[in-house]
One Martini backbone bead per residue (centre of mass of N, CA, C, O) as a GRO file, in nm:
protein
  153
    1UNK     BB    1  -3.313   5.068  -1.792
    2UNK     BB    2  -3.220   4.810  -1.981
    3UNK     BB    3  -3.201   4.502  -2.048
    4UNK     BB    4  -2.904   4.469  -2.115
    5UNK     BB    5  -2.779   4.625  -1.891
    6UNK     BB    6  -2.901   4.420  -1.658
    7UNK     BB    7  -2.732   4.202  -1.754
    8UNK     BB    8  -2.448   4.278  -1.744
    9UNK     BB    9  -2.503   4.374  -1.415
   10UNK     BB   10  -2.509   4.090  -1.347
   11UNK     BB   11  -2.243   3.951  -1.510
   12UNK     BB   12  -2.097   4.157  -1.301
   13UNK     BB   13  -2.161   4.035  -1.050
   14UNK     BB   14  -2.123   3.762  -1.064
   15UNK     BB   15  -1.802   3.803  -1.134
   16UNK     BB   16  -1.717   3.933  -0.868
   17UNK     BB   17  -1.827   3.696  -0.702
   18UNK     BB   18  -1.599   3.496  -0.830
   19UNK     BB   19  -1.342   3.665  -0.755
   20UNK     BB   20  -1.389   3.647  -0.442
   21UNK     BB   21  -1.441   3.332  -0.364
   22UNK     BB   22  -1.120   3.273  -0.491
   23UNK     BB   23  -0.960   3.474  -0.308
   24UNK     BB   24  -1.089   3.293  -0.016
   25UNK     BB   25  -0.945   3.039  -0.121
   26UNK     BB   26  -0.677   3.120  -0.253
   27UNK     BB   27  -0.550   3.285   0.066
   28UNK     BB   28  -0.345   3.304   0.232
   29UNK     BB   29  -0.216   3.105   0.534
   30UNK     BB   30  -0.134   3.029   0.803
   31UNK     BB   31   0.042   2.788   0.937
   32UNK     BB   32   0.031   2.519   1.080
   33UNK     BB   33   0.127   2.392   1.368
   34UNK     BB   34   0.369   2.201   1.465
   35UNK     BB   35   0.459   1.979   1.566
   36UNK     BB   36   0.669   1.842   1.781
   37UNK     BB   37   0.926   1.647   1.768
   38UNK     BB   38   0.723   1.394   1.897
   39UNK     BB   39   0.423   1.445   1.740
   40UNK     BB   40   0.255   1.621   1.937
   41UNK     BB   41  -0.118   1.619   1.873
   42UNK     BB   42  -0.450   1.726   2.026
   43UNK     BB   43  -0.531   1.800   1.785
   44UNK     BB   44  -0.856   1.664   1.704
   45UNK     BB   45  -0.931   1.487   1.967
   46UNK     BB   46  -1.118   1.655   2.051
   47UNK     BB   47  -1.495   1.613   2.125
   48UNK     BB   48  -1.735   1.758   2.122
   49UNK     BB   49  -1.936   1.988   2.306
   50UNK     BB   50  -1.664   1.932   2.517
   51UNK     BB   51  -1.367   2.001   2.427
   52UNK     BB   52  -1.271   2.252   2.507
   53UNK     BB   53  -1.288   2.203   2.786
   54UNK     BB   54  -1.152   1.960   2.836
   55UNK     BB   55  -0.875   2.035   2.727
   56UNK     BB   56  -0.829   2.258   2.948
   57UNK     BB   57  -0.860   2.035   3.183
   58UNK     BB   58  -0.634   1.891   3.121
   59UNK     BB   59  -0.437   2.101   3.115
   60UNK     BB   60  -0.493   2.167   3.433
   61UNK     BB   61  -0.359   1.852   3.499
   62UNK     BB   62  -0.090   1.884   3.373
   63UNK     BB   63   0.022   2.070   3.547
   64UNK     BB   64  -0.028   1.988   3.818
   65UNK     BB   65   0.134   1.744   3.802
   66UNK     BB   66   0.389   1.904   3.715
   67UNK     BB   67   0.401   2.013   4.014
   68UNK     BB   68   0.363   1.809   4.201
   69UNK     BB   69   0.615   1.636   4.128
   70UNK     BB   70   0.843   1.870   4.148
   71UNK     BB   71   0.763   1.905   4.470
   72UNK     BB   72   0.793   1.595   4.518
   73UNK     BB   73   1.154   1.601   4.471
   74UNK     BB   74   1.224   1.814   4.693
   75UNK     BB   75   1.157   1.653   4.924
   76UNK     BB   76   1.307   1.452   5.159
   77UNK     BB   77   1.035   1.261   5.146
   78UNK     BB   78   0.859   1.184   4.903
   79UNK     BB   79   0.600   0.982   4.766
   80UNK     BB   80   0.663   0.998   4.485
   81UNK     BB   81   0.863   0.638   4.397
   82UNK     BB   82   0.715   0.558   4.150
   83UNK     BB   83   0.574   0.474   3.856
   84UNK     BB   84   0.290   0.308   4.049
   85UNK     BB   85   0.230   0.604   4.142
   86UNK     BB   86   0.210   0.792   3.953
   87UNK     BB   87  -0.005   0.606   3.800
   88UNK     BB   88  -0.229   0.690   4.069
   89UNK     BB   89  -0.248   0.987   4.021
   90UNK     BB   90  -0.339   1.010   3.773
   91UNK     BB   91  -0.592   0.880   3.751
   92UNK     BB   92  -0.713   0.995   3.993
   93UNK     BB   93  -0.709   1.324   3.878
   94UNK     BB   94  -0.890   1.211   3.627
   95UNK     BB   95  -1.138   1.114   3.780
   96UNK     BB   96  -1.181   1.415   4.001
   97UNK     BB   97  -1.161   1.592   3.725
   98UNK     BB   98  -1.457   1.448   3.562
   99UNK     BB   99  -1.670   1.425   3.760
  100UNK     BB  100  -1.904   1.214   3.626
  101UNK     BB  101  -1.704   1.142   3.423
  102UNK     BB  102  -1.493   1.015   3.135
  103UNK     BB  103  -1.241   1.115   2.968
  104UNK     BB  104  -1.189   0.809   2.814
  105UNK     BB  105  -1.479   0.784   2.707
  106UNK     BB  106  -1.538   1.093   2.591
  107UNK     BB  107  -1.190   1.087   2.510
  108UNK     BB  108  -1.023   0.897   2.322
  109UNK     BB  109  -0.858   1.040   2.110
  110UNK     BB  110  -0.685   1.130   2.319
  111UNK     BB  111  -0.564   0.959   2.546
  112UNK     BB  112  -0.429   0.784   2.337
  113UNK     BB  113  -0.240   0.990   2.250
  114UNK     BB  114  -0.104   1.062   2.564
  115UNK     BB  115  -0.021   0.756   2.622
  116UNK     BB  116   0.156   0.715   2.371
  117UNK     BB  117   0.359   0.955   2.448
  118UNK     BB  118   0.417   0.822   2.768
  119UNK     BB  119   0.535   0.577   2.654
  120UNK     BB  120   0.781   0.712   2.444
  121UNK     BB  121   0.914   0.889   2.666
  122UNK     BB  122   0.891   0.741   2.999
  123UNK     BB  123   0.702   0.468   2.965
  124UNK     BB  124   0.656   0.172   3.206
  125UNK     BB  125   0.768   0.186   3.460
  126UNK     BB  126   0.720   0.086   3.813
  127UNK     BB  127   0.957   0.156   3.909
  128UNK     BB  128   1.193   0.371   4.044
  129UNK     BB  129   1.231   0.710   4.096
  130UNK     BB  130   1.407   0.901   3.950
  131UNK     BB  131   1.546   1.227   3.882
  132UNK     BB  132   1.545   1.214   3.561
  133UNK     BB  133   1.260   1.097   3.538
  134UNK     BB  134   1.070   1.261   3.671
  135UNK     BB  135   1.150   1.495   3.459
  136UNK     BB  136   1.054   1.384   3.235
  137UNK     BB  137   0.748   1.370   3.373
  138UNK     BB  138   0.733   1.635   3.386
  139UNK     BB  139   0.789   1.742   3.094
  140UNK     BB  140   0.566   1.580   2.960
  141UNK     BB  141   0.281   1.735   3.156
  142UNK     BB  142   0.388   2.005   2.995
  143UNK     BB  143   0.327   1.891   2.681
  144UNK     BB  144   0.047   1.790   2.716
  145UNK     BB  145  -0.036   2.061   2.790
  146UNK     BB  146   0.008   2.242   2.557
  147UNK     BB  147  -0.115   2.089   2.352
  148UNK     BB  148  -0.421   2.124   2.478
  149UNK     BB  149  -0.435   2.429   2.429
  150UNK     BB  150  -0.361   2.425   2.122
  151UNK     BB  151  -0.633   2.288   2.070
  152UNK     BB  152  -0.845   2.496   2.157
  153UNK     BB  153  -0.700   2.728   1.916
   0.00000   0.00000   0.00000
């Protein structure tokens, strides 16, 4: 083989090269899932090496709330009965699936994520919990669990 043969095929590789690359930067892509309705996306928002273990456990505590509290619901005497119970199973439920760690300091933003989607959904009222709210309340830690579940994907 000559030298300019060698040369030829060197800038034909490298050309091919450059071909690959090329289609491999702008072939399309399937779009990325958009937020529900309300804008809930926990998608990169879990960080660090434990971010997918997080999620799933989050996803896996916010299921646990929302299956306890509606079956907490349909029980003759309730036990949770204000939004200020409410608010003390999440918390606690929080603090007993993480221990010994801390969900809301190793993950700021999903936690605050979560916080603001729960404030603007089902809102802040510590008063009694009526069946409509409750279900809210439902509904919301079953969207907050899906949300977790997408981001670990």
């Amino acid at each position: 083989m000559s030298d300019h043969q060698k040369k030829l095929l060197i800038v034909a590789a490298l050309l091919l090269g450059a071909v690959l690359a090329a289609a491999v930067e702008f072939w399309p892509r399937p779009p990325a899932p958009a937020p529900d309705a309300s804008g809930l996306s926990l998608r990169g928002k879990f960080i660090g090496p434990d971010a997918a273990a997080d999620a799933a456990a989050f996803a896996g505590l916010c299921h646990g709330i929302a299956e306890a509290l509606a079956a907490d619901g349909v029980k003759p005497a309730p036990r949770i009965t204000t939004g200020a119970n409410l608010e003390d199973v999440r918390i606690a439920a929080s603090e007993g699936r993480f221990l010994p760690r801390s969900l809301s300091r190793d993950q700021p933003h999903a936690v605050a994520a979560a916080g603001r989607y729960l404030d603007a959904t089902v809102g802040t009222s510590g008063g009694p919990l009526a069946a409509e709210a409750r279900q809210r309340w439902v509904e919301a830690f079953r969207a907050l669990a899906a949300a977790a579940e997408e981001a670990v994907r």
